[in-house]
C-alpha positions in Angstrom: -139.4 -14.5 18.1 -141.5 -17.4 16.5 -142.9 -19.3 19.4 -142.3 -23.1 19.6 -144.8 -25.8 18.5 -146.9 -27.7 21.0 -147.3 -30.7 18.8 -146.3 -32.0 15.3 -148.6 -34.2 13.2 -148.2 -37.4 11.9 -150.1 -38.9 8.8 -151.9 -41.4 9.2 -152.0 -44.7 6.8 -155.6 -45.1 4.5 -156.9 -41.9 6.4 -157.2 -38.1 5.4 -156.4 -36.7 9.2 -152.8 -36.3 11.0 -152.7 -37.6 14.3 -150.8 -35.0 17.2 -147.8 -35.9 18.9 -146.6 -33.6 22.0 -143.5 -31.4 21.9 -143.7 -30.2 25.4 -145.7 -31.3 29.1 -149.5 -30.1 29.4 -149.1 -30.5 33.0 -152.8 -28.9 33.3 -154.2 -31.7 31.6 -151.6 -34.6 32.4 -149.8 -34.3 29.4 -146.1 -35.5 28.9 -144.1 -34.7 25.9 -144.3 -37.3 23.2 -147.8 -38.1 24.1 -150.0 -39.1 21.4 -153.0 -36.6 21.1 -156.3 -37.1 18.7 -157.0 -36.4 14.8 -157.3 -33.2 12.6 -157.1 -32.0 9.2 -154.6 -29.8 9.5 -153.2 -26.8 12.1 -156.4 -24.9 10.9 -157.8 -27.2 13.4 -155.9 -26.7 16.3 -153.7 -24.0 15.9 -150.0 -24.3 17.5 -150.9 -21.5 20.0 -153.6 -23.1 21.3 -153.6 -23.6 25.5 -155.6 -26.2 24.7 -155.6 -30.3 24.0 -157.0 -33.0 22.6 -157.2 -36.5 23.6 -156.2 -39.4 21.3 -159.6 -40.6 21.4 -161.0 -37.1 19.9 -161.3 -36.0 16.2 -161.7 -32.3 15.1 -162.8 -31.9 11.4 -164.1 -29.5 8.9 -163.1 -25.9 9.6 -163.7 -26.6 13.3 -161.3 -24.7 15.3 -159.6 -26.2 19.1 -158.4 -23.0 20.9 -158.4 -23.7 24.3 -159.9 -26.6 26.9 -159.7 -30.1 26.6 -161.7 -32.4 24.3 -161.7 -36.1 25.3 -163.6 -39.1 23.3 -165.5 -36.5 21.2 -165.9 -35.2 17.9 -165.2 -31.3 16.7 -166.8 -30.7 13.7 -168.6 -28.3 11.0 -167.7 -24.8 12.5 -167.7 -25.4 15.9 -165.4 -23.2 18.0 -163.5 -24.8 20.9 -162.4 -21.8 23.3 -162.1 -23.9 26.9 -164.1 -26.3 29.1 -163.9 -29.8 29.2 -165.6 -31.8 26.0 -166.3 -35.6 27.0 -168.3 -38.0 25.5 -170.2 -35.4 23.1 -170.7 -34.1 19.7 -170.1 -30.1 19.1 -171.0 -29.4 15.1 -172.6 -26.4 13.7 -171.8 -23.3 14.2 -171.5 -23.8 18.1 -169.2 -21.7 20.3 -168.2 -23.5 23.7 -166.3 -20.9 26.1 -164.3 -20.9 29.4 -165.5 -23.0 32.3 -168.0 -25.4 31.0 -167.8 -28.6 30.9 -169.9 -30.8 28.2 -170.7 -35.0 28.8 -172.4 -37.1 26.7 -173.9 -34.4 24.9 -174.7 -33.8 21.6 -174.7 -30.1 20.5 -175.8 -28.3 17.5 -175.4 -24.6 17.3 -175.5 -22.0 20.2 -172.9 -20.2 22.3 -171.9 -21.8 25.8 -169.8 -19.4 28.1 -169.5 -19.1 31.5 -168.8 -15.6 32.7 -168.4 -15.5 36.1 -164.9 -16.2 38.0 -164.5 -19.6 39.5 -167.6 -20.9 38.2 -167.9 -23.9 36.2 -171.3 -24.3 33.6 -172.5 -27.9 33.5 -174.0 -30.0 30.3 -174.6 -32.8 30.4 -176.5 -35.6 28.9 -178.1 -33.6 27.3 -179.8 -33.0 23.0 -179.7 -29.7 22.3 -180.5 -27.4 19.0 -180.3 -23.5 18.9 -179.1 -22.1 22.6 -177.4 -19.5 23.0 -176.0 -18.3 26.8 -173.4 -16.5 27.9 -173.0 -17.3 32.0 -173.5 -19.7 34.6 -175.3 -22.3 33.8 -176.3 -26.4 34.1 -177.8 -28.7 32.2 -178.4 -32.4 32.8 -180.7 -35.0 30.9 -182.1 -31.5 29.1 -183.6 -32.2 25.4 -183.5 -29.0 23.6 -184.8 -28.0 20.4 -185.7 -24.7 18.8 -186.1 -23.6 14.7 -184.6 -20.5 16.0 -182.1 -19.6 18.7 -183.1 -19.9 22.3 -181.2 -17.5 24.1 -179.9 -17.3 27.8 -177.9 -14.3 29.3 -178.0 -15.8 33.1 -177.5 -18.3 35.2 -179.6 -21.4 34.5 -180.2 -24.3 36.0 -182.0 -27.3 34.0 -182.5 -30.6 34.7 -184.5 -33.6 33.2 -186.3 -30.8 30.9 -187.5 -30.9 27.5 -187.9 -28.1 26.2 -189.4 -28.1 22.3 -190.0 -24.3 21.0 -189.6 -21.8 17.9 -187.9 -18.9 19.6 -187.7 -18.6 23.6 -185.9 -16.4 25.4 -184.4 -16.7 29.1 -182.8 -13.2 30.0 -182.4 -13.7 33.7 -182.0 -16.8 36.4 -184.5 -19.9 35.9 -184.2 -23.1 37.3 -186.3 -26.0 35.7 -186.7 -29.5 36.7 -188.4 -32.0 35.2 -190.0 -29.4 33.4 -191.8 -30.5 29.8 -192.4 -26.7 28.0 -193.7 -27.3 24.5 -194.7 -23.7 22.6 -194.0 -22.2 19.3 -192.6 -18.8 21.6 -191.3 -18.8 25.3 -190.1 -15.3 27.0 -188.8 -16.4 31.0 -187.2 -12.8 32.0 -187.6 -13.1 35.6 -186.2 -15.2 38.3 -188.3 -18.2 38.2 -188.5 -21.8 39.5 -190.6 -24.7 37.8 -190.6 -28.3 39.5 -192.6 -30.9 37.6 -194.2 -29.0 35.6 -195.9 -30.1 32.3 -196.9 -26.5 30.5 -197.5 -26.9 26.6 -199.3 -23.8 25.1 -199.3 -23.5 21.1 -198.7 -20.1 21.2 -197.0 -17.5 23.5 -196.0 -19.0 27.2 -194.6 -16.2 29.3 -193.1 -15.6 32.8 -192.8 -12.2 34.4 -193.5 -9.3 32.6 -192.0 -8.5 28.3 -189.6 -5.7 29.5 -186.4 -5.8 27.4 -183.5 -7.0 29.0 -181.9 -3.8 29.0 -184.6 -2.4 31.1 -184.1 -5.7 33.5 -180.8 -5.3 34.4 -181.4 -2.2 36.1 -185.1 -3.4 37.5 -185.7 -6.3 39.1 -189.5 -7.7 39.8 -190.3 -10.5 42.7 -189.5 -13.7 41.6 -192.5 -16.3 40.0 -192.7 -20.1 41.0 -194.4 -23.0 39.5 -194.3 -26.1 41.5 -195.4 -29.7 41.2 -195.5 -33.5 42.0 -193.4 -36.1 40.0 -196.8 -38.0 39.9 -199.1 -35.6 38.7 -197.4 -32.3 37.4 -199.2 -29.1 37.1 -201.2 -28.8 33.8 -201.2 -25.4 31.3 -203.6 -25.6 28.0 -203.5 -22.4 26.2 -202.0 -19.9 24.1 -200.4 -17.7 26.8 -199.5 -17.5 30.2 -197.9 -14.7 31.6 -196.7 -14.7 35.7 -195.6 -12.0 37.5 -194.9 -11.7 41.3 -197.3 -14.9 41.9 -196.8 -18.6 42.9 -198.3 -21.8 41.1 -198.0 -25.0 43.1 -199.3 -28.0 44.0 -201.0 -29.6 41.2 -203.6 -27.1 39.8 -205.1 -27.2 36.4 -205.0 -24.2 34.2 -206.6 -23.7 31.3 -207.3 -20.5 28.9 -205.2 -17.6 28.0 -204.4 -16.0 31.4 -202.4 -13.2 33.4 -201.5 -14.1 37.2 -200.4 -11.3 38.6 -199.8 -10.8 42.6 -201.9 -14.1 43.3 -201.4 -17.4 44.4 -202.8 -20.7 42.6 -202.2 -23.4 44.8 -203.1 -27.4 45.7 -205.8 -28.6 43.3 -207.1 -25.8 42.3 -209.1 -25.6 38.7 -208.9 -22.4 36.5 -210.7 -22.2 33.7 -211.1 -18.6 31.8 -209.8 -16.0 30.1 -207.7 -12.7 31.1 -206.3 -11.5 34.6 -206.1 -13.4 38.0 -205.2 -10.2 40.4 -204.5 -9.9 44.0 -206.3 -13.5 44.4 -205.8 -16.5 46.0 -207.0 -20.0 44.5 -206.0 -22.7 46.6 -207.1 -26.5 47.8 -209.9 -27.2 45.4 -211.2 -24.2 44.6 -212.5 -24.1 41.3 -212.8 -20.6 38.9 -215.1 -20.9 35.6 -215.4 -18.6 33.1 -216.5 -18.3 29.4 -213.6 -18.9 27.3 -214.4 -17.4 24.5 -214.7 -14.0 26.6 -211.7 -11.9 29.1 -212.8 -12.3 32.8 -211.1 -10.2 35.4 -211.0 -12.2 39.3 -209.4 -9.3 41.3 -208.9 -9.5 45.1 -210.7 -12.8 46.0 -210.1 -16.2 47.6 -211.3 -19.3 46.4 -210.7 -22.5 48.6 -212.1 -25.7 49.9 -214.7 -26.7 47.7 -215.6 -23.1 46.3 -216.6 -22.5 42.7 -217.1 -18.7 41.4 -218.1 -18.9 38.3 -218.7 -15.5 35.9 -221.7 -14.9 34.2 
């Protein structure tokens, strides 16, 4: 038995869309019958089995598709797939997929797959620019400035605010929560639970957090989790080409600077790094100061530098 239409369209006068009528009460999303709904080509665009709606103030074009959630004062286009949430105030074009429990505001959204997986929870963007992310579970995003020349993906819970984030690649295969956080690199791996306050961190080549295990191998081993703190006023500062953290803290303000593993140590307060290679089992705190010759790898393994210390390798 052919089920009954949710809507019928209406042509409008010196325009190529229909506009969508009711046939029945939405009472999910305060919908009476014979209420007016938004703009689309055609039914390709919001097919008659859809659970979904949207608003008069909305237009879905191209071969964009409306299958579920509600879309309010926004704009559906390219090949965008609509599968739940709430849309408001925002822009979903490319090739974008936006899943169950997320809701988008005053967002503009190119690209990417948004889906939150878990039960009861609700993923959050919001005024937010962003190009190229992909993730498939819990997740916020407020104020966040995204872009990417290739996908950045995300397969956890995230939890971004006030970050911009400018990269080719990246990778986020486990829970992160950024704020404030300016990351500027042409590659960026985060696969370990991580935290990063006011950080300002803009290698040119790899930046990496935790250790390069796949993310197969991470689900079923998990490693302490990394944090790099800061001040509003005077964020902690990364030159290089690489960073890579794992089971280590960074916070304060310190200043980093060469291509550098941290691994089991502490950099904390103002401390000054200069070198290159691995930081192990150390502890670099207040204004303790480590030089090293940058074109060569240095190895500081089970030492603390603080107060006014300098080590410096010959």
């Amino acid at each position: 038995m052919e089920q009954p239409k949710r809507y019928e369209m209406f042509a409008e006068a010196d325009s190529n869309y229909y506009r969508i009528v009711s046939l029945i009460d939405i009472p999910e999303y305060g919908i009476k019958k014979g209420s007016q709904g938004g703009r689309i080509k055609s039914e390709q665009n919001f097919p008659q089995d859809s659970t979904g709606w949207i608003s008069y103030d909305s237009t879905v074009m191209g071969t964009a598709r409306v299958t579920g959630g509600l879309v309010k004062e926004s704009i559906i286009k390219d090949n965008a797939r609509i599968l739940g949430g709430v849309i408001y105030k925002s822009t979903i074009s490319g090739r974008a997929v936006i899943g169950e429990n997320i809701t988008i505001e005053n967002s503009k959204i190119t690209g990417g797959l948004y889906q939150s997986l878990q039960k009861g929870s609700v993923g959050i963007v919001k005024d937010s620019k962003i190009i190229h992310l992909s993730t498939a579970s819990t997740f916020h995003l407020q104020n966040v400035h995204v872009f990417a020349s290739k996908d950045i993906n995300c397969y956890a819970p995230i939890d971004w605010e006030n970050v911009n984030i400018d990269v080719d690649n990246g990778k986020v295969n486990w829970s992160a929560t950024l704020k404030n956080v300016i990351i500027d690199a042409e590659e960026m791996l985060l696969d370990e639970t991580v935290t990063m306050e006011y950080a300002d961190i803009r290698p040119s080549g790899n930046f990496i957090l935790g250790h390069t295990s796949t993310y197969e191998t991470l689900r079923y081993k998990r490693l302490k989790e990394s944090l790099i703190l800061g001040r509003k006023d005077n964020k902690i500062r990364f030159t290089g080409e690489r960073l890579s953290v794992s089971n280590s803290t960074i916070s304060g303000t310190p200043s980093l600077e060469g291509n550098l593993i941290v691994k089991n140590s502490s950099i904390m307060d103002s401390a000054n790094v200069s070198m290159n290679g691995l930081i192990e089992n150390s502890v670099i705190a207040e204004f303790g100061t480590v030089k090293g010759d940058l074109d060569k790898k240095s190895h500081l393994f089970n030492k603390r530098i603080d107060g006014d210390m300098l080590y410096e390798f010959r």
